[in-house]
C-alpha positions in Angstrom: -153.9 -166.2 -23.4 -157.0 -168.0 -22.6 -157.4 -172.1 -22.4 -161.3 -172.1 -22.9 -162.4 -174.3 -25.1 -165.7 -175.5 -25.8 -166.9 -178.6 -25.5 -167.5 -181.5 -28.2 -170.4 -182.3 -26.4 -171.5 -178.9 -25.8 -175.4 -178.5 -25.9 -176.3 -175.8 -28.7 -177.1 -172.9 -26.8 -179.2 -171.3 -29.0 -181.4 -174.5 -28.2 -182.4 -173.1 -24.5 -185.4 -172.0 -23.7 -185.9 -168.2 -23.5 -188.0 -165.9 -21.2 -188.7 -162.1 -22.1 -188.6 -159.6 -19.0 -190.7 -156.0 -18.7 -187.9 -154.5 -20.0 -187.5 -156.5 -23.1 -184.5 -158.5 -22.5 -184.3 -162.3 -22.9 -182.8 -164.7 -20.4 -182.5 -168.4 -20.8 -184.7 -170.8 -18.7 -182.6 -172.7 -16.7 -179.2 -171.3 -14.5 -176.4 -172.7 -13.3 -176.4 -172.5 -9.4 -173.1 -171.2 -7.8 -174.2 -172.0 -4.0 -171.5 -174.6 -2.9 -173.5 -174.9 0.6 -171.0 -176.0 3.2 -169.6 -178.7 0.9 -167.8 -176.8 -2.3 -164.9 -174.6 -1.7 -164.7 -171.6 -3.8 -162.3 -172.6 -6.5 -164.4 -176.1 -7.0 -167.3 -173.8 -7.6 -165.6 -171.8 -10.4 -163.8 -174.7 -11.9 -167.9 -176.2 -12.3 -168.4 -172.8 -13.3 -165.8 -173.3 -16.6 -167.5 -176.7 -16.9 -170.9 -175.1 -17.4 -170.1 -172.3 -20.2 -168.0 -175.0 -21.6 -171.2 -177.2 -22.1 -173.4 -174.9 -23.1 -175.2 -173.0 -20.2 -175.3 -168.9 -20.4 -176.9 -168.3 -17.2 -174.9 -167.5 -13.9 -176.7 -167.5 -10.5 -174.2 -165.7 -8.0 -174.5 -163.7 -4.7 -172.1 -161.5 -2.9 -172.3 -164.4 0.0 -171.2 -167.2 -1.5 -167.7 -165.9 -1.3 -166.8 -167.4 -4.8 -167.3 -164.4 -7.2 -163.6 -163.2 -7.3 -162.7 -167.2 -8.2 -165.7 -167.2 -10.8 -164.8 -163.7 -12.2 -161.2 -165.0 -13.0 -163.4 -167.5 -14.6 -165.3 -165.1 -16.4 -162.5 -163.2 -17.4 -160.3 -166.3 -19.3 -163.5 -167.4 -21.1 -164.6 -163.8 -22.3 -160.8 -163.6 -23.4 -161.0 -166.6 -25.7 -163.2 -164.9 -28.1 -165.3 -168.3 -28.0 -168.3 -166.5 -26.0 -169.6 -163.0 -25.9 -170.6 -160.9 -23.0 -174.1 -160.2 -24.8 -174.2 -164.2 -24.7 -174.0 -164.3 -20.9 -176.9 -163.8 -18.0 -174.9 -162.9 -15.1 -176.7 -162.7 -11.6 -175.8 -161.2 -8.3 -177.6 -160.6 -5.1 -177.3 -157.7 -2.2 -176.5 -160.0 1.4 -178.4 -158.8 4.4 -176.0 -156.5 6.0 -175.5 -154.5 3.0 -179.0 -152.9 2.9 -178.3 -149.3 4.7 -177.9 -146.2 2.6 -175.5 -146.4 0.1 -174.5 -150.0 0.9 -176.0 -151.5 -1.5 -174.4 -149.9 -4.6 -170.9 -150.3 -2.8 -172.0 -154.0 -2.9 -173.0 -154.3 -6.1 -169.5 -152.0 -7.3 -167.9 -155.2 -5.3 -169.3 -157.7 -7.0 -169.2 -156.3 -10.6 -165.2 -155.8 -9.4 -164.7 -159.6 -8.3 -166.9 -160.9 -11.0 -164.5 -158.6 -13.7 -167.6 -157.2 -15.1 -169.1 -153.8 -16.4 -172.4 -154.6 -15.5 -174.8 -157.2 -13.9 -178.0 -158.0 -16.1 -180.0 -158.9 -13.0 -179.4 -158.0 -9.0 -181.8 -159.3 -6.1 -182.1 -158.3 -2.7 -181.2 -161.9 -1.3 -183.9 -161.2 1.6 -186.4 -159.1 2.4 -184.7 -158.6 6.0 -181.3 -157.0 7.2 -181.1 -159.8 9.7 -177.2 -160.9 9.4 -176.8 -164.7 11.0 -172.8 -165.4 10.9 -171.7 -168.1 8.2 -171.5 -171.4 9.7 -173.8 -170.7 12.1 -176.6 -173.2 13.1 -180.6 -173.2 13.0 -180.5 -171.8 16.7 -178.5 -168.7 15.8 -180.5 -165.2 16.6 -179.1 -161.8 15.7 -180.1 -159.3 18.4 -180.2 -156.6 15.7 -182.5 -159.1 14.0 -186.3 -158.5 13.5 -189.6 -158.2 11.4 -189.8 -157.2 8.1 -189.9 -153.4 7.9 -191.0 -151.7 4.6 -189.4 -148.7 5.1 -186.2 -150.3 5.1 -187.0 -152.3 2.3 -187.8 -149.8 -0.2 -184.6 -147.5 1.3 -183.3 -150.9 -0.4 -185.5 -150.9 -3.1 -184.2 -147.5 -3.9 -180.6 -147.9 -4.8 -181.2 -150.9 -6.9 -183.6 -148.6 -8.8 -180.2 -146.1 -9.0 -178.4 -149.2 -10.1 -180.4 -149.3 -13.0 -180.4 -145.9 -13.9 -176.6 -145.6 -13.9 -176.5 -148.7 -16.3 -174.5 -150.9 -14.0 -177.7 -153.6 -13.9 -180.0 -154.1 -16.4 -182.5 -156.0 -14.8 -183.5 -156.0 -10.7 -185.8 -158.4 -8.6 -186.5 -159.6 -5.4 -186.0 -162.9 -3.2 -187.3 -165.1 -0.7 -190.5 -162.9 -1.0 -194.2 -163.1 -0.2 -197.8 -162.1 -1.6 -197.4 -159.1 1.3 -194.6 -158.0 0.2 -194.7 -158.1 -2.9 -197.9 -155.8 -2.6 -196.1 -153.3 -0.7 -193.5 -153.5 -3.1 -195.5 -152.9 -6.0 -197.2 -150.1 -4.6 -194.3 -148.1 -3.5 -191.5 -149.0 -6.6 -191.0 -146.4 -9.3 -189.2 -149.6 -11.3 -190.9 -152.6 -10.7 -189.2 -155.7 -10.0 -187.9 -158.0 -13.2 -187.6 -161.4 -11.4 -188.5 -162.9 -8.0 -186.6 -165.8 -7.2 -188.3 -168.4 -4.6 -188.2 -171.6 -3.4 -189.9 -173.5 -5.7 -190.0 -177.7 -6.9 -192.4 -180.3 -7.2 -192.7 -180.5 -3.6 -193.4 -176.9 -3.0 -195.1 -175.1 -6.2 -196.0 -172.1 -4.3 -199.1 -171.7 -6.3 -200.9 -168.7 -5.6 -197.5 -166.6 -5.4 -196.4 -168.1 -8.7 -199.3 -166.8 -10.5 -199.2 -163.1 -8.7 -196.0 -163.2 -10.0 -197.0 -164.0 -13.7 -200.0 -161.7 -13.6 -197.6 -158.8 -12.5 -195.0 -159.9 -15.7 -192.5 -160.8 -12.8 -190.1 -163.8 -14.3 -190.2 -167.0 -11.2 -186.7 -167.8 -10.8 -187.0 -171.2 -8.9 -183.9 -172.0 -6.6 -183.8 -175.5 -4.9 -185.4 -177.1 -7.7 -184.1 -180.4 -6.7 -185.6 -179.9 -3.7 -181.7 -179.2 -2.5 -180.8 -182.9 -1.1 -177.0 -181.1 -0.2 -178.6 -178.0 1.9 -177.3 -177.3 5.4 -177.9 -178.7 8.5 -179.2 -175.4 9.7 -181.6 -176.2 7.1 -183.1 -179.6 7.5 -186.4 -181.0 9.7 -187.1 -184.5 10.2 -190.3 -183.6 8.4 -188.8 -182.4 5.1 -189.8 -184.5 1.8 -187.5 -185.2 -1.2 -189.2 -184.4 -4.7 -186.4 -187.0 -6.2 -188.0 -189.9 -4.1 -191.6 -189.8 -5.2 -193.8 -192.4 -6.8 -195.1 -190.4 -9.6 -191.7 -188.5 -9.9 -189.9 -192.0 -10.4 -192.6 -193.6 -12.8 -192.2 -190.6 -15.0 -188.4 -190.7 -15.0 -188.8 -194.3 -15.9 -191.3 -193.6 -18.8 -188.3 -191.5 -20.4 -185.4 -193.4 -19.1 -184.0 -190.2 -17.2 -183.0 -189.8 -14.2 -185.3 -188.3 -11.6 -183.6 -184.7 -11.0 -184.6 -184.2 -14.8 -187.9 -184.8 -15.0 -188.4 -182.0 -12.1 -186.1 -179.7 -14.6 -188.1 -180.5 -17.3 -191.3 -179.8 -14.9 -189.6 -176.4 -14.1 -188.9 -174.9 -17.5 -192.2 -176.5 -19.1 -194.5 -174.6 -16.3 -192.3 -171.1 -16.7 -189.7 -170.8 -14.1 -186.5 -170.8 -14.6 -184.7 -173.6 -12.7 -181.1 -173.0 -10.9 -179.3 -176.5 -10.7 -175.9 -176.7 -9.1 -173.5 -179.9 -9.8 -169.7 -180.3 -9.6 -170.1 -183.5 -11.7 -169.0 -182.8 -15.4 -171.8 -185.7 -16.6 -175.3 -183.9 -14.2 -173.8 -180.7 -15.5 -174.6 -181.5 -18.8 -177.8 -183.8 -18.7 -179.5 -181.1 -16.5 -179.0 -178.6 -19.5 -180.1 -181.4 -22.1 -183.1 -182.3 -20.4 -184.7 -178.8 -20.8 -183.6 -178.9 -24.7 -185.7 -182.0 -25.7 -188.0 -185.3 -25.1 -190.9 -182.3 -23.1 -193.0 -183.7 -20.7 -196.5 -184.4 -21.8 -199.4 -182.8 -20.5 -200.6 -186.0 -18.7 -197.8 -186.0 -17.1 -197.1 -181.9 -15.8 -200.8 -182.7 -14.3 -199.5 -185.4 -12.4 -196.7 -183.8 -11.2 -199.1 -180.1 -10.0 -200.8 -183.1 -8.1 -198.1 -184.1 -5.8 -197.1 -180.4 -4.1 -197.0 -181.3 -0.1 -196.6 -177.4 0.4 -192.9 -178.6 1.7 -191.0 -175.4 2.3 -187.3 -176.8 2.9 -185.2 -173.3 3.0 -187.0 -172.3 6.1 -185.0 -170.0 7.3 -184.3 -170.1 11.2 -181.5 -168.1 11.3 -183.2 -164.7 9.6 -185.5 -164.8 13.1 -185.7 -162.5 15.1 -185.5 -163.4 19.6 -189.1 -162.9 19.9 -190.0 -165.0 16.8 -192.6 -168.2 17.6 -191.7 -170.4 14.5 -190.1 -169.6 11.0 -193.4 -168.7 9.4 -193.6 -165.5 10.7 -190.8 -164.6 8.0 -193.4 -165.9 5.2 -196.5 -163.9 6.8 -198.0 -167.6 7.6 -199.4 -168.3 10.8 -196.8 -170.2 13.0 -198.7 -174.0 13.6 
């Protein structure tokens, strides 16, 4: 017998934004992260998890990585008992890790993840990275796989292709991409007999990633923006002393005070208004909430989205070190940027 209830302060649903995909299906505009970092153990992740579909959200944002979906699928499984929420209702992701790429490992990783989520199908699955460069967990920003290296397109699509199979055999409804650039995306596009639903990126007031976040609109690929609070709980293995904070700038913080909001909302708001679809994580029943409200009412005003375009400092924090390869000069060379 389940215990889910929803609620009395549940935001109505029906009230979240919605996106349409290439292939027709609808997905609401903001997710709820399941990324604990180093911080949230797996059952604290699950029990925010309850929290979420409790207030209102629909959207799931999971990975084979995390190491939480068995937890979040016992999850999954008492609120789909309770009657109280259908599966048609739900927008579940998952996402292939990096040393699951080879021939056939990808659909035994996706088969794993529909088992621990307790699910008959996915309606979106990523490749995490474009990369099969495995860094072990824990690990920090000086870590260097000796099977690691450059981005190989061959291997990619050899990727590419089982997701496509994935689809095909009705076990994901939707596939995408992650952590991707203009390059690659090109390649992709040119190679793919399904082309990619989604893309999710980096991507907050700090770091807007113009030009890719328009190639990805012209193509009719949905942004999915992770970090959008520009991730103030990320890893060490993560972190520069030159990185910014979104939450802690001037025009951020006068527009929060024009609403009365806090500042992690206004960037949500930013987020949803401009067409990507934000992932917020929280273990705090109250932010839970307020970051699903904020995208339901009191819109930013024009004014006021201009102001924010105006303060992108091209502040990538999610570098990643620990995808390079031992010959690597600098992190950009996984983004195809020159290395400064």
């Amino acid at each position: 017998m389940s215990h889910f209830t929803i609620s009395p302060e549940a935001v109505d649903h029906t009230t979240i934004p919605k996106g349409k995909l290439r292939s027709g299906d609808t997905i609401p505009m903001i997710g709820f992260g399941t990324f604990g970092s180093d911080h949230a153990r797996p059952r604290e992740v699950a029990e925010a998890v309850l929290t979420a579909l409790s207030v209102g959200y629909r959207h799931l944002d999971c990975a084979s990585v995390y190491r939480n979906e068995v937890t979040i699928g016992e999850i999954l499984t008492e609120v789909l008992a309770s009657g109280l929420i259908k599966r048609e209702e739900l927008w579940i992701t998952s996402k292939v890790w990096n040393d699951k790429h080879g021939p056939g490992q990808v659909i035994a990783s996706c088969e794993q993840s529909l088992k621990d989520l307790q699910l008959d199908y996915l309606d979106l699955y990523l490749v995490h990275w474009p990369f099969r460069n495995y860094h072990p967990p824990g690990c920090d920003k000086s870590s260097r796989s000796p099977d690691a290296h450059p981005y190989r397109h061959e291997e990619y699509m050899e990727t590419w292709e089982q997701l496509e199979q994935l689809k095909q055999r009705g076990l994901v409804r939707n596939i995408g991409t992650s952590n991707m650039t203009i390059r690659k995306m090109e390649l992709l596009l040119k190679d793919a007999s399904h082309k990619p639903d989604c893309c999710e990126l980096e991507l907050h007031p700090h770091f807007q990633q113009p030009e890719l976040f328009s190639y990805l609109q012209e193509h009719q690929i949905q942004p999915v923006g992770f970090s959008p609070l520009g991730s103030p709980n990320r890893p060490e293995r993560d972190r520069d002393p030159g990185d910014t904070n979104p939450l802690e700038d001037p025009v951020i913080l006068a527009i929060a005070a024009e609403h009365q909001i806090h500042p992690a909302l206004v960037c949500l708001k930013w987020a949803v208004q401009r067409g990507q679809i934000p992932i917020p994580f929280s273990l705090n029943p109250r932010n839970i909430r307020s970051n699903l409200l904020a995208v339901t009412e009191d819109p930013l005003s024009q004014s006021e989205l201009d102001m924010i375009t105006g303060i992108d400092r091209n502040c990538r924090l999610i570098k990643g070190y620990v995808f390079l390869w031992e010959t690597a000069q600098g992190w950009q060379e996984l983004w195809d940027e020159p290395v400064m």
